[in-house]
C-alpha positions in Angstrom: 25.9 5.4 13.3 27.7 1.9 13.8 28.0 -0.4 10.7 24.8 -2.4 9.5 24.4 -6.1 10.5 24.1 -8.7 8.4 22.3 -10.9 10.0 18.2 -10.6 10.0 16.4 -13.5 12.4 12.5 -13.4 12.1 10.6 -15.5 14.8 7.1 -15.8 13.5 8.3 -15.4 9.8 5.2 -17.2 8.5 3.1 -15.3 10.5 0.5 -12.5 8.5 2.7 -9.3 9.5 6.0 -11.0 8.8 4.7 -12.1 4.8 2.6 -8.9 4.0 4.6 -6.2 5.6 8.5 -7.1 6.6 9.9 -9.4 3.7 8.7 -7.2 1.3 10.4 -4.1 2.9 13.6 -6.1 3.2 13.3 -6.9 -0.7 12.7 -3.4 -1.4 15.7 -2.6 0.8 17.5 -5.3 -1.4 16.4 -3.9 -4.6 17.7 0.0 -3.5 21.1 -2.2 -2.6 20.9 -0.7 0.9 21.4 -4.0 2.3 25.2 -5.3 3.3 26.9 -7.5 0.3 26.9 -10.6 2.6 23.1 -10.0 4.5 21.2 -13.5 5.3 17.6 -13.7 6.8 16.8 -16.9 8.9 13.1 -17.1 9.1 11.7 -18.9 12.0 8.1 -20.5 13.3 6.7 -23.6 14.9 6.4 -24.8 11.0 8.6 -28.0 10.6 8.9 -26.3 7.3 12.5 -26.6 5.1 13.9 -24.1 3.6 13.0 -24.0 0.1 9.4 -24.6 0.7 9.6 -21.7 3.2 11.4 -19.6 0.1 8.9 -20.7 -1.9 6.2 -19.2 0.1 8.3 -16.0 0.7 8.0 -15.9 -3.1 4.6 -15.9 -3.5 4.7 -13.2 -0.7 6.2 -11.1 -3.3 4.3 -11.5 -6.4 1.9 -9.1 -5.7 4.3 -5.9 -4.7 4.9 -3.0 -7.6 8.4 -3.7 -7.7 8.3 -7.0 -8.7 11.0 -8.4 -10.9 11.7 -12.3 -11.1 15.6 -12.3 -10.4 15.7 -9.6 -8.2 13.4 -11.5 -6.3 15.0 -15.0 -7.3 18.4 -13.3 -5.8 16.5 -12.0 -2.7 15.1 -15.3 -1.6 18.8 -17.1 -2.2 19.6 -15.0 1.4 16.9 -16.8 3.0 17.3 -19.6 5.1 14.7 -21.1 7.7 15.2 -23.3 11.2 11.9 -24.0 12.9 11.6 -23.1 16.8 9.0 -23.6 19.5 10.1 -21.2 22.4 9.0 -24.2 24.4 11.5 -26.2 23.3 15.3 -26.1 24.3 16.7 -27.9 21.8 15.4 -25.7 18.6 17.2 -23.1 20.3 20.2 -25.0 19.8 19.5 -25.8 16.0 18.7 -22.3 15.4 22.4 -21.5 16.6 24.3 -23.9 15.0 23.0 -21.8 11.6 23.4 -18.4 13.6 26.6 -18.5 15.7 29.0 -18.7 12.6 27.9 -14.7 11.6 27.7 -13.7 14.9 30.8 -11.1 14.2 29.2 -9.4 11.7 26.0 -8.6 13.8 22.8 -10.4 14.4 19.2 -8.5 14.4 16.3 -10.8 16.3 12.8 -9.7 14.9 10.1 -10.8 17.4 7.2 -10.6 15.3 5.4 -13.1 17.9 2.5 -12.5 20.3 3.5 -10.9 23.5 3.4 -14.1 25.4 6.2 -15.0 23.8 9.0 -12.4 24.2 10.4 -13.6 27.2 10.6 -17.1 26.5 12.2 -16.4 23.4 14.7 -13.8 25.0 15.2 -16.4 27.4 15.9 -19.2 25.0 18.1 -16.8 22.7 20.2 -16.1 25.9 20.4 -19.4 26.9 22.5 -20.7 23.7 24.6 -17.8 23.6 22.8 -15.1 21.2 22.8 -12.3 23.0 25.0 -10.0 24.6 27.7 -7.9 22.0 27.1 -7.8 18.6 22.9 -8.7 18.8 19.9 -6.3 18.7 16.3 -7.6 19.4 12.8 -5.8 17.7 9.8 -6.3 19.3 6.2 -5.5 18.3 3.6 -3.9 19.9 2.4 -4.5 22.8 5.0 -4.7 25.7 2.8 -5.9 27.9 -1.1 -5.7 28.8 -0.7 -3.4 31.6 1.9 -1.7 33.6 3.0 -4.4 35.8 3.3 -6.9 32.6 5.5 -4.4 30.5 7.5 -4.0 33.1 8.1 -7.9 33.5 8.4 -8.1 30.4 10.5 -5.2 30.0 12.8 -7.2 32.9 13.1 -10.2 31.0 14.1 -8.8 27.9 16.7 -6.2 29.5 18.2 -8.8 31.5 19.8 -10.5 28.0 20.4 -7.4 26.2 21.0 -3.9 26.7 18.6 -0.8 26.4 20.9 0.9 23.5 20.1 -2.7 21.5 16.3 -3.2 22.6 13.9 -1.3 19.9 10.4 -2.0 20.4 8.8 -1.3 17.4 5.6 1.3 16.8 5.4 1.2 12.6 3.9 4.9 13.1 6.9 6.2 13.5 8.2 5.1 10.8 5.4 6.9 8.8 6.5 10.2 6.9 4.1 12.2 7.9 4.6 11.3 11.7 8.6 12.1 11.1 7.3 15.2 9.4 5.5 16.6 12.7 9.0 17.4 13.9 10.1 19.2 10.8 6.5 21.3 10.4 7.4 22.4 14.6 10.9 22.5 14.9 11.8 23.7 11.1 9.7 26.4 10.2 9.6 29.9 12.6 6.0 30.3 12.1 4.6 27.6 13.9 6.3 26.5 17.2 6.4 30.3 18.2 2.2 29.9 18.2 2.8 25.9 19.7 1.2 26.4 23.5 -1.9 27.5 25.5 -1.5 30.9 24.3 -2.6 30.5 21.1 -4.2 26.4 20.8 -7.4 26.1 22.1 -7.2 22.5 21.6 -5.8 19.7 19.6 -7.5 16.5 18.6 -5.9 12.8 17.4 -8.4 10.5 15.3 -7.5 7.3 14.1 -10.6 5.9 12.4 -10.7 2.1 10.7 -13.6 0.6 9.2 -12.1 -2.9 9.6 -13.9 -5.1 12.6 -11.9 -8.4 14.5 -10.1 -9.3 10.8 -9.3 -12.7 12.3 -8.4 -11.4 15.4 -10.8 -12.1 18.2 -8.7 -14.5 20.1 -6.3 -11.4 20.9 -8.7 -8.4 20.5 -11.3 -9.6 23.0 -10.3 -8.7 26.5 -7.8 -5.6 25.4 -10.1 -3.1 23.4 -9.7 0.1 21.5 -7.7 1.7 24.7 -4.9 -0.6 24.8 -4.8 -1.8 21.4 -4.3 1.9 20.0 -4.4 4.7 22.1 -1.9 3.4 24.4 0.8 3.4 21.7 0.0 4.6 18.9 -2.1 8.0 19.3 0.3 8.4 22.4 3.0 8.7 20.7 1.4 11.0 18.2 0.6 13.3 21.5 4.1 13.1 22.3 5.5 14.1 19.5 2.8 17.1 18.9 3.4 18.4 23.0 7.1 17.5 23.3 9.4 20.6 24.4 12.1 21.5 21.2 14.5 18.0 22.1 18.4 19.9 21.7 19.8 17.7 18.6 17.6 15.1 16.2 19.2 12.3 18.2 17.4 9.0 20.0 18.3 10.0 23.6 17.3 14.1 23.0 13.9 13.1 21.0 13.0 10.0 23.4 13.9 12.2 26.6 11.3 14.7 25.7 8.5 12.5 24.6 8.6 10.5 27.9 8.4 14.3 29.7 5.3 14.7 27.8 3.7 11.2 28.8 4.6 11.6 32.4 2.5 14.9 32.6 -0.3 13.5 31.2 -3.1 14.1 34.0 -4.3 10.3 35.2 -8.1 9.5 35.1 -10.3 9.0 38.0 -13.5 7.7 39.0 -15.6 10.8 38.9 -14.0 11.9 35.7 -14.5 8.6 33.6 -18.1 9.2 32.4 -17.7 13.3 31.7 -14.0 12.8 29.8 -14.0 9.6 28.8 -16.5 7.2 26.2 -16.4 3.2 25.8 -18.2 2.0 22.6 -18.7 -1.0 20.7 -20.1 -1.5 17.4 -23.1 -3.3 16.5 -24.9 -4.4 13.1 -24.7 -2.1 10.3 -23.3 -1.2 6.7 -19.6 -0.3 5.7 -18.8 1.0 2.4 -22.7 0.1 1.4 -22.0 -3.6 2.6 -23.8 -4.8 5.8 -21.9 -6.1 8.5 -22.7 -8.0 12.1 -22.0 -6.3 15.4 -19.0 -7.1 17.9 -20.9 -9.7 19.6 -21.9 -11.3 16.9 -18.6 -11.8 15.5 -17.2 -12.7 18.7 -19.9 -14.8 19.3 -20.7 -13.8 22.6 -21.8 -11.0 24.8 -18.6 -8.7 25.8 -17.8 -5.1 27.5 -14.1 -4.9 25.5 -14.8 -1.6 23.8 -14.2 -1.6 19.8 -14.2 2.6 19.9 -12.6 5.0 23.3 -13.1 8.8 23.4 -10.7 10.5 25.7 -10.7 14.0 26.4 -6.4 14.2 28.2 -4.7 17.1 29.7 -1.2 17.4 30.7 -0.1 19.1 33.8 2.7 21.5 32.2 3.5 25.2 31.5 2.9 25.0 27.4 -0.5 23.2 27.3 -2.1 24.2 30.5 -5.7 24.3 29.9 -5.4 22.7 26.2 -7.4 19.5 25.7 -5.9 16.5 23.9 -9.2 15.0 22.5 -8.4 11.5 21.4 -10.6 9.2 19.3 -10.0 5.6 17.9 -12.4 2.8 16.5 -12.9 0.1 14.8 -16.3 0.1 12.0 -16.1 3.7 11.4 -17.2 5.3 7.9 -13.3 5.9 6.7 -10.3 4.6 7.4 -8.2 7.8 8.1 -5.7 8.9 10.5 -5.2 12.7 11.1 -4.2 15.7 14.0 -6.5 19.0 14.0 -4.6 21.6 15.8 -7.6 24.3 16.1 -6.1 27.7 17.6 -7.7 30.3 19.0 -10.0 32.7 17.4 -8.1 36.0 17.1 -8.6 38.4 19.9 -11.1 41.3 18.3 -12.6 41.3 15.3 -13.2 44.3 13.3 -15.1 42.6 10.6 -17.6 42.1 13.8 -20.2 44.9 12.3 -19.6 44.0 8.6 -20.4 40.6 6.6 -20.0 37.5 7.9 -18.0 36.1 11.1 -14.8 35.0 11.5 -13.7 31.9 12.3 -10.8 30.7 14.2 -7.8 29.1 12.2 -7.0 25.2 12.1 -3.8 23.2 11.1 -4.7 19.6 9.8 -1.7 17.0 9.5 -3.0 13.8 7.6 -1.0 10.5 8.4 -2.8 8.5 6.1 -4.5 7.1 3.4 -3.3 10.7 2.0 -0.5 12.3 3.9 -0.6 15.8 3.5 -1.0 19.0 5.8 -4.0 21.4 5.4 -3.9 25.3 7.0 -7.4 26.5 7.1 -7.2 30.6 7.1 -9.7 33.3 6.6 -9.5 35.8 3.6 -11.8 38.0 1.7 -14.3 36.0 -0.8 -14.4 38.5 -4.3 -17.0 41.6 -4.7 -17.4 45.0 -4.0 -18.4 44.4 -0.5 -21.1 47.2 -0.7 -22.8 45.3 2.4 -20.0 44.1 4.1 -16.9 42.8 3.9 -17.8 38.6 2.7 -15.4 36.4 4.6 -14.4 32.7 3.7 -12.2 30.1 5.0 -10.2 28.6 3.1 -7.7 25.7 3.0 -4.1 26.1 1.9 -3.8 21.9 1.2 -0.4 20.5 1.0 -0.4 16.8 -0.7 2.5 15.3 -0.3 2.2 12.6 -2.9 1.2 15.4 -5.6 4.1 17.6 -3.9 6.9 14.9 -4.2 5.1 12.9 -7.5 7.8 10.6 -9.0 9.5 9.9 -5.7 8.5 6.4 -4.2 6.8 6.6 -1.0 8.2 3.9 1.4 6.4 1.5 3.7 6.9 2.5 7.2 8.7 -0.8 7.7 11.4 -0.1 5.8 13.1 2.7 7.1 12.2 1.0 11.0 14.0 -2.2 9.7 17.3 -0.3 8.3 17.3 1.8 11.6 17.6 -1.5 13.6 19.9 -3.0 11.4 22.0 0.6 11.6 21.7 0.3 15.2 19.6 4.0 15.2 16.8 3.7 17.7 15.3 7.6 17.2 12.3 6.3 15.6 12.0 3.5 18.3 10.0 3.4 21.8 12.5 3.1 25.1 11.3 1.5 27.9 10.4 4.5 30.1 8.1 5.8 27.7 6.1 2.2 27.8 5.9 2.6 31.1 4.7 6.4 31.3 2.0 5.7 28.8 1.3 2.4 30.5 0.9 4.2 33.9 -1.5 6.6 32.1 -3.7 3.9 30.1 -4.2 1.5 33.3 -5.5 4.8 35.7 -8.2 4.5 32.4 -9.2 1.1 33.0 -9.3 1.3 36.8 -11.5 4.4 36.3 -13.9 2.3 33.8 -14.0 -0.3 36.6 -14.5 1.5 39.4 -17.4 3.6 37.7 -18.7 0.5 36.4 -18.6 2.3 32.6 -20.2 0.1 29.8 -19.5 0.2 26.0 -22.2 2.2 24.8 -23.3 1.0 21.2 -23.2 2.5 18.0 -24.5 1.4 14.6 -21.3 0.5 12.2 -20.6 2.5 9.8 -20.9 5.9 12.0 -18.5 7.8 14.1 -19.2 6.3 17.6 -21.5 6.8 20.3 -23.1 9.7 20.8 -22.0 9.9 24.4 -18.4 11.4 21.9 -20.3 14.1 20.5 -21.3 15.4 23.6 -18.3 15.0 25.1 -16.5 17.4 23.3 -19.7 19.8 22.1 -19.9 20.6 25.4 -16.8 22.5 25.3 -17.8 24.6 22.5 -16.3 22.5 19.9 -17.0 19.4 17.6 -14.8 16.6 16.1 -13.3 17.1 12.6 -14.5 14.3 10.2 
């Protein structure tokens, strides 16, 4: 692990992500003193904003977190500073490093919490004043691109002025708990990755249900959709991480190298498969938590075909999982707002309760990444009696809450640990640029498929769980989705 940098430059610091979810990680950073003595955060935007009104707004950022406390906070905001940049414009580049260039030797971490657009002309304009190279690390958010060819310009652009090793492009659900935990449940414990392939999985699915609509996005949401919004990073990366072969150490290069192994088998789409394996959906009028709500259209405010919910049944071409389907669902309007992976093995081979009582049913491993991390095992035992007409069988759930588990022991924002890995320099919990690509290749055979097939987002009422096109996509393998 090298030393931590000191130096923390935001572009877009007055943006929405930058005020709710990174200064308040870096404060609670601050407050656990696991920030360098001499650390400094330049925020940066188009705002011609100075610095203490920019401070002040920081402040008001913070007012609302549970670990409020007026001079921790007061000595928090003293390391802010503020230099307002338009990528468009050379010379703000140059203000920017007249602030910046003094701590250059003690490290310098560019955040790019910016729309895409802008990560090459920033790169470019970061480069072009002499802020890159040794000593500089650059974040970016999701997404790298809008396609394959576009992450891979982008991609270009950005590698061109700084190194892969120093590049960490940022998916906050890896920096979840209970994602980090899906390594530990399969590679710590003997009695699970022994029973972790085709032999014993029947299949696995990857829901991540939200029952917001645009939220104030529609200028960025039209035209991308469900597909490349969230399935292309992150339910991929939950797939990787539940099919990846056992990496050799907990290091980036041995956990990246066997994720991207994973993504590159993942079977591509076609034409004639798009309708049977695949569902487009898009929400129309109906009620959320007993509240009514308007359909897609209407809150665009025009007709569209950008899908708001995907079902996609994947398969990957390798020895462990051959014949396992991935069953993948994401969208937006849905009754909950839950995120979770059902791993549902096989029923056992014979029964000898078959003649006596009730049936058995197959076991099923629930992992819940939010709002309630926790891990379920659903088993069969014996339900109380004398069993005088047959044995009476019942599943039951062995629930594991990690909140009650660990009670007392703050839970931390995602953001925080991603933020001290990049200013650590550890990029294990960070996306590398073949793996953008891989799932990028994978995602865009989608979309062709879609067009090619002429698919249209079927619609469903908000408020339920899709179209009912998903149902029947996976009912007609025998199974049904776990709500």
């Amino acid at each position: 692990m090298s030393r931590s940098f000191e130096t923390f430059v935001l572009f877009g610091a007055t943006g929405d992500l930058a005020q709710r979810m990174l200064f308040p990680s870096l404060y609670n950073l601050s407050c656990d003193g696991l920030l360098p003595a001499a650390f400094r955060i330049i925020g940066s935007a188009r705002s011609a904003l100075g610095a203490a009104a920019f401070r002040s707004q920081v402040e008001t950022s913070l007012k609302t977190l549970e670990l409020y406390d007026a001079d921790k906070v007061a000595a928090f905001i003293e390391r802010i500073d503020y230099c307002a940049v338009s990528a468009d414009e050379p010379q703000d580049f140059v203000n920017l490093a007249e602030k910046a260039d003094p701590f250059k030797p003690g490290g310098i971490a560019f955040y790019l919490s910016t729309p895409p657009s802008l990560f090459a002309p920033v790169v470019a304009g970061l480069e072009s004043v002499g802020l890159t190279g040794p000593m500089t690390r650059v974040a970016m958010e999701k997404p790298i691109g809008h396609d394959l060819t576009s992450s891979r310009e982008v991609n270009a652009a950005v590698g061109h002025a700084f190194e892969e090793e120093s590049i960490f492009r940022v998916d906050h659900y890896l920096g979840k708990e209970t994602v980090q935990n899906l390594l530990v449940l399969r590679f710590g414990n003997t009695m699970f990755e022994p029973l972790w392939n085709a032999t014993s999985i029947e299949h696995v699915q990857i829901t991540v249900a939200e029952t917001v609509g645009l939220e104030g996005r529609v200028s960025y949401y039209d035209g991308v959709g469900a597909l490349a919004d969230m399935v292309q990073n992150h339910m991929l990366q939950l797939l990787a991480l539940v099919a990846m072969e056992p990496p050799a150490s907990y290091t980036a290069t041995a956990v990246r190298d066997e994720k991207v192994k994973v993504l590159r088998s993942l079977r591509p789409l076609g034409q004639a498969d798009a309708a049977h394996n695949s569902v487009k959906g898009q929400y129309t009028a109906g009620a959320i938590d007993g509240q009514p709500v308007i359909g897609y259209a209407d809150e665009l405010g025009a007709k569209s075909n950008t899908e708001t919910f995907v079902a996609v049944k994947a398969h990957l071409d390798n020895w462990r999982w051959r014949g396992v389907p991935f069953y993948l669902r994401t969208g937006k309007r849905l009754p909950t707002r839950h995120s979770e992976i059902l791993i549902q093995f096989r029923p056992v081979p014979h029964s000898i309760f078959a003649t006596r009582g009730n049936g058995l049913e197959p076991n099923a491993l629930v992992i819940r990444l939010q709002p309630h991390e926790g891990i379920g095992l659903q088993i069969m035992t014996k339900e109380p009696g004398l069993d005088r007409g047959g044995i009476q069988l019942a599943n039951v759930g062995l629930d594991v809450s990690l909140a009650a588990t660990f009670e007392g022991k703050r839970r931390r924002v995602a953001y925080e640990r991603l933020l001290l890995d990049l200013l650590e320099g550890d990029t294990t919990l960070f996306v590398r640029r073949d793996e953008i690509e891989a799932a990028w290749t994978w995602v865009d055979s989608i979309h062709t498929a879609w067009d090619s097939a002429g698919l249209a987002a079927k619609p469903y009422t908000a408020g339920s769980w899709g179209p009912s096109a998903a149902m029947g996509m996976i009912e007609r393998d025998g199974a049904s989705w776990h709500d």
